[in-house]
VMD Tcl script that builds the backbone (N, CA, C; Angstrom):
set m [mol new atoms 231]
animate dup $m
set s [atomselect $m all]
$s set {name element resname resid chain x y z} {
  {N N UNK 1 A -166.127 135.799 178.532}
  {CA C UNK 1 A -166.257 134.799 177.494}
  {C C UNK 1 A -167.555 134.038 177.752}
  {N N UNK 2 A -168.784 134.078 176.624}
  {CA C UNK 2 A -169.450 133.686 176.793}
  {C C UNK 2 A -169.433 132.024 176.114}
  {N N UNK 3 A -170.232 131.162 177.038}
  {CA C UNK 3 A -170.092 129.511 177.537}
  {C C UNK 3 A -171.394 128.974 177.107}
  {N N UNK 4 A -171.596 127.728 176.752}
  {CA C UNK 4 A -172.738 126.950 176.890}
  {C C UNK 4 A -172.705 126.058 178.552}
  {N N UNK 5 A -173.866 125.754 178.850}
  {CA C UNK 5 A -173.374 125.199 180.176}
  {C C UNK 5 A -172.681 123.860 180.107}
  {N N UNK 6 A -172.952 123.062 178.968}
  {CA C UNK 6 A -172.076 121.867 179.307}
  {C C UNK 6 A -170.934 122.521 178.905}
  {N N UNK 7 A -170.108 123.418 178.036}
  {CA C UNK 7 A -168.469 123.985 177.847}
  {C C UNK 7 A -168.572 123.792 179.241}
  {N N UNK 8 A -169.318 125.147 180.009}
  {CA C UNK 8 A -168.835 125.653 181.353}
  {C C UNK 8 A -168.456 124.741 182.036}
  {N N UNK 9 A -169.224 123.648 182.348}
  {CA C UNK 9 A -169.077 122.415 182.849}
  {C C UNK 9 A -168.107 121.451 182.412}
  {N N UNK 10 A -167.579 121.027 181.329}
  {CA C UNK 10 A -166.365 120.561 180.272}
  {C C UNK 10 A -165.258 121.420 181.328}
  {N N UNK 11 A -164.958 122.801 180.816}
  {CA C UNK 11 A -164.076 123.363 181.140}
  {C C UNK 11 A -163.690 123.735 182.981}
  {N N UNK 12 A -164.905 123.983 183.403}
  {CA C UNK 12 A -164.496 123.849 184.745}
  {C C UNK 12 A -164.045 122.538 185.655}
  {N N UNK 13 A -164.463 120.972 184.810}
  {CA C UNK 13 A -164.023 120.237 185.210}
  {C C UNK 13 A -162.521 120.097 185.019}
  {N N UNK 14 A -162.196 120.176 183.568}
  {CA C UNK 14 A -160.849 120.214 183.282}
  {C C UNK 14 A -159.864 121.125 184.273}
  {N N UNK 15 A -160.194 122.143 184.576}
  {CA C UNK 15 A -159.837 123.479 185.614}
  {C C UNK 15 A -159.352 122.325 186.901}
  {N N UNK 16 A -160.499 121.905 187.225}
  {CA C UNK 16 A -160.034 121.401 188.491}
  {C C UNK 16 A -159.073 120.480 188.879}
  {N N UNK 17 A -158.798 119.602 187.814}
  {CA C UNK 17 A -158.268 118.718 187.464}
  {C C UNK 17 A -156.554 119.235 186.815}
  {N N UNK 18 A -156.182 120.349 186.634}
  {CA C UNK 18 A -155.355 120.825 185.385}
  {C C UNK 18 A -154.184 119.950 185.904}
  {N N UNK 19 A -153.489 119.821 184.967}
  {CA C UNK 19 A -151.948 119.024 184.584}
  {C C UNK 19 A -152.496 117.739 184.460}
  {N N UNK 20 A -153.890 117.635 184.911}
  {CA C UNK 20 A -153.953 115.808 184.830}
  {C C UNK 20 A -154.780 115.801 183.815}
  {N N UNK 21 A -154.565 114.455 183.187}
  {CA C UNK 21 A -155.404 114.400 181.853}
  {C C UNK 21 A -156.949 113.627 182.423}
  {N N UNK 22 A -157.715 114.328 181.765}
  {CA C UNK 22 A -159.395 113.837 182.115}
  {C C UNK 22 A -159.581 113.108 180.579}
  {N N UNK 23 A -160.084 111.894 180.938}
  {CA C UNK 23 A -160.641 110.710 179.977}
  {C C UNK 23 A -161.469 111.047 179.104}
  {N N UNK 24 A -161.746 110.201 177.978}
  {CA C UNK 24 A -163.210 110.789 177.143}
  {C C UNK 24 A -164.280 109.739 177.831}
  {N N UNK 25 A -163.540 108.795 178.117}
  {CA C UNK 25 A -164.940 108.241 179.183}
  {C C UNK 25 A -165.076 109.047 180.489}
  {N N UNK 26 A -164.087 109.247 181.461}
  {CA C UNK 26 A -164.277 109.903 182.505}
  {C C UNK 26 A -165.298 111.551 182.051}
  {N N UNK 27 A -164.618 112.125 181.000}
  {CA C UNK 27 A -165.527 113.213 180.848}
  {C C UNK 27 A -166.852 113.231 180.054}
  {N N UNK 28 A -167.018 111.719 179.354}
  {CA C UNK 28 A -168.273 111.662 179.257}
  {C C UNK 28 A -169.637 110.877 180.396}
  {N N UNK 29 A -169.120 110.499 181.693}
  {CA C UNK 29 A -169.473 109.884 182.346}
  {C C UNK 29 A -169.796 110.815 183.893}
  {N N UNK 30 A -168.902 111.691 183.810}
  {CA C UNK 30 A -168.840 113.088 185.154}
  {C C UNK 30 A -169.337 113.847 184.904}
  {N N UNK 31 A -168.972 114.626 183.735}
  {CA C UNK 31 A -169.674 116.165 183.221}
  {C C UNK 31 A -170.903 115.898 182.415}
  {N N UNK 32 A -172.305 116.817 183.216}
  {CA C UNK 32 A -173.596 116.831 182.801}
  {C C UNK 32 A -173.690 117.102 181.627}
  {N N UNK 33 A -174.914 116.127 180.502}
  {CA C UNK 33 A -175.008 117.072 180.152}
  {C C UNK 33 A -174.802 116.059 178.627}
  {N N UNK 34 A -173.682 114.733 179.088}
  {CA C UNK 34 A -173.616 113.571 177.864}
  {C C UNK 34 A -174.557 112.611 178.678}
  {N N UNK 35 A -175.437 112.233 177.756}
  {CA C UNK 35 A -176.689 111.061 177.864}
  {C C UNK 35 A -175.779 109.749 178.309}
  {N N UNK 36 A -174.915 109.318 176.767}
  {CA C UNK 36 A -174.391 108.145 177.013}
  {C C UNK 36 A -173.026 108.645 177.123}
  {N N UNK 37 A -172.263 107.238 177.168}
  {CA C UNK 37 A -170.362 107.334 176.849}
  {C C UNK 37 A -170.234 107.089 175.901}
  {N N UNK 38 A -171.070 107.299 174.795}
  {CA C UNK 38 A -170.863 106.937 173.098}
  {C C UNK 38 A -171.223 108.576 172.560}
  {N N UNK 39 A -171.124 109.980 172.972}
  {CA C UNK 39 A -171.232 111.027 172.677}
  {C C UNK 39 A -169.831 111.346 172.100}
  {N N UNK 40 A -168.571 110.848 171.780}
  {CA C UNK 40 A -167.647 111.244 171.661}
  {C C UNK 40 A -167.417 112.162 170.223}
  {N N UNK 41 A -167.946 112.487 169.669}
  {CA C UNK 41 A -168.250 113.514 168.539}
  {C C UNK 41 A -168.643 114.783 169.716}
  {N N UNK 42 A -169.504 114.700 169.704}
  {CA C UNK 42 A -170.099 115.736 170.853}
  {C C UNK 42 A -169.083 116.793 171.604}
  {N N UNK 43 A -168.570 115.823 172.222}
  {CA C UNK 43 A -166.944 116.303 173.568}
  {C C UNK 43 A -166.496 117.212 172.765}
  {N N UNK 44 A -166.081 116.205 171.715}
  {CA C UNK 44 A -165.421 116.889 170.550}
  {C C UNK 44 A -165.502 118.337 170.289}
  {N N UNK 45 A -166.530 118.326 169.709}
  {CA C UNK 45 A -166.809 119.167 169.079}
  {C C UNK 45 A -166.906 120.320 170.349}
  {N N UNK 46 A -167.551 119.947 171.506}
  {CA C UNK 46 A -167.520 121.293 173.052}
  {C C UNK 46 A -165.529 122.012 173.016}
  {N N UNK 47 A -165.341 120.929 172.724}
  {CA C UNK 47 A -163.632 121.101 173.159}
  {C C UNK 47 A -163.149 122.236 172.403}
  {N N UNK 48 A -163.310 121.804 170.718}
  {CA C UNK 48 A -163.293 122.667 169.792}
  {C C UNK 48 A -163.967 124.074 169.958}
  {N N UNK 49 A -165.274 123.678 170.210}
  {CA C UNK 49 A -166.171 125.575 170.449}
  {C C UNK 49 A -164.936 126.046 171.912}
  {N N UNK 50 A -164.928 125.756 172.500}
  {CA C UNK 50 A -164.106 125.923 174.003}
  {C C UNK 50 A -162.751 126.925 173.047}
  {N N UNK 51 A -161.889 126.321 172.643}
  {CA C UNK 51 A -160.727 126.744 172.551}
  {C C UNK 51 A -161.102 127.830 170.771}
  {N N UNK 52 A -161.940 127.511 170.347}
  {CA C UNK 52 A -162.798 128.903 169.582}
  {C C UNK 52 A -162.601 130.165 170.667}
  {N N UNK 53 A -163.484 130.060 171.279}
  {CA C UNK 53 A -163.999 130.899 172.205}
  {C C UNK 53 A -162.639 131.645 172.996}
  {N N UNK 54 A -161.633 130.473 173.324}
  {CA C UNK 54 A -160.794 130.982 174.333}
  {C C UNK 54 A -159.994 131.862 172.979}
  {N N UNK 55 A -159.597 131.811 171.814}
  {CA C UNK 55 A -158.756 132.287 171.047}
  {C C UNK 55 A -159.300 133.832 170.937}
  {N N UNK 56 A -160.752 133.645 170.649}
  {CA C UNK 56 A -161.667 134.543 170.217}
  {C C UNK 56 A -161.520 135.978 171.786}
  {N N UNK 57 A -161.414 135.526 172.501}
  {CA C UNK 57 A -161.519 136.362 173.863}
  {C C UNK 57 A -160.199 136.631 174.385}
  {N N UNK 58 A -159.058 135.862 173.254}
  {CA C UNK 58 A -157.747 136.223 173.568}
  {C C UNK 58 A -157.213 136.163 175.104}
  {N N UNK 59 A -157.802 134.753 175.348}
  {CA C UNK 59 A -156.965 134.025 176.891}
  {C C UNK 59 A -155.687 133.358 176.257}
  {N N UNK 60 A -154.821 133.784 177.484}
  {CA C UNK 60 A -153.736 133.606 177.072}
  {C C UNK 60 A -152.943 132.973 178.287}
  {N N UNK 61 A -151.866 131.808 178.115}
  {CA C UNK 61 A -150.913 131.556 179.397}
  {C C UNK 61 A -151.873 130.355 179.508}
  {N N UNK 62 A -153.227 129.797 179.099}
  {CA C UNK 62 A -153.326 128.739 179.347}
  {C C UNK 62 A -154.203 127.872 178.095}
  {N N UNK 63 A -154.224 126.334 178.448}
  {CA C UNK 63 A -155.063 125.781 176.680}
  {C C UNK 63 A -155.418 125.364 177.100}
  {N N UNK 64 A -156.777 123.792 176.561}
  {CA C UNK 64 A -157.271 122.976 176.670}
  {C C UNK 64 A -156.152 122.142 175.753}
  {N N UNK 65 A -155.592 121.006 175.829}
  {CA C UNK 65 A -154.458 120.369 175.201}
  {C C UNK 65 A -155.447 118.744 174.991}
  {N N UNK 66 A -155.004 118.561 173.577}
  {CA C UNK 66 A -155.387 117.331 173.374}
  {C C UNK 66 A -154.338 116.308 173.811}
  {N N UNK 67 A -154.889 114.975 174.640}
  {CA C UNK 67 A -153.353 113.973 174.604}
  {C C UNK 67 A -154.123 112.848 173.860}
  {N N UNK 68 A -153.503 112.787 173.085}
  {CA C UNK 68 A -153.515 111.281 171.806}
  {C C UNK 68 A -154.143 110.095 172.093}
  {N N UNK 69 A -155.530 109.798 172.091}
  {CA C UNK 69 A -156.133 108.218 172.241}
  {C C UNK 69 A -156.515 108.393 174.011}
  {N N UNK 70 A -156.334 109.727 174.714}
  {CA C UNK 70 A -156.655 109.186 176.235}
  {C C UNK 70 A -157.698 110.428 176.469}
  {N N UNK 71 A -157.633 111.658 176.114}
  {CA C UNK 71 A -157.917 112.526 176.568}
  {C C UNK 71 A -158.192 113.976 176.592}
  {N N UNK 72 A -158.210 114.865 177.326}
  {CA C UNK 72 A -157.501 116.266 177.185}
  {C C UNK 72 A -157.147 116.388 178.621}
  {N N UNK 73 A -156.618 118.015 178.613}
  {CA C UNK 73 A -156.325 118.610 179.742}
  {C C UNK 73 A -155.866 119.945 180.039}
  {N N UNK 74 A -156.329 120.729 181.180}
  {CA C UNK 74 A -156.098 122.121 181.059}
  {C C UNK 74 A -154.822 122.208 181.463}
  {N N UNK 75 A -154.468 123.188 180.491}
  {CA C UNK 75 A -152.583 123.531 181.119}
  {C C UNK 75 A -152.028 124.760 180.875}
  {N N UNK 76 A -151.099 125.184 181.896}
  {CA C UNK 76 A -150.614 126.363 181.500}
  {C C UNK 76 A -149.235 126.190 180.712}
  {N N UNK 77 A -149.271 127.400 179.572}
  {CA C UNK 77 A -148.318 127.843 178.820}
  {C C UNK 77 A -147.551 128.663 179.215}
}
mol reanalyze $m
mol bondsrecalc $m
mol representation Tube
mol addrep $m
């Protein structure tokens, strides 16, 4: 599955982190790549290409999961 480096970076942070939810400040403030903590369109939109990509390459058993007003997080299904 081909990545942009901030996804790669998005997603491998989330990886490391999985079951725990990573912030939109924490992930705009850790992962290279956001200028400011006011990119939140941006995330967005990586999150979205991300789980494109993962559908598209037919990964399966795990998501990127949105949680409501805090976050996301990688998890298995």
């Amino acid at each position: 599955m081909k990545l942009t480096k901030t996804e790669f970076d998005l997603l491998l942070y989330l990886v490391e982190r999985k079951a725990s939810v990573a912030s939109h400040v924490d992930l705009l403030s850790d992962v290279p790549g956001y200028k400011k903590p006011v990119e939140t369109r941006a995330l967005v939109m990586h999150v979205a290409n991300i789980r494109k990509k993962m559908a598209k390459a037919q990964v399966e058993g795990v998501k990127v999961e949105t949680v409501a007003g805090v976050g996301y997080m990688f998890k298995e299904v």
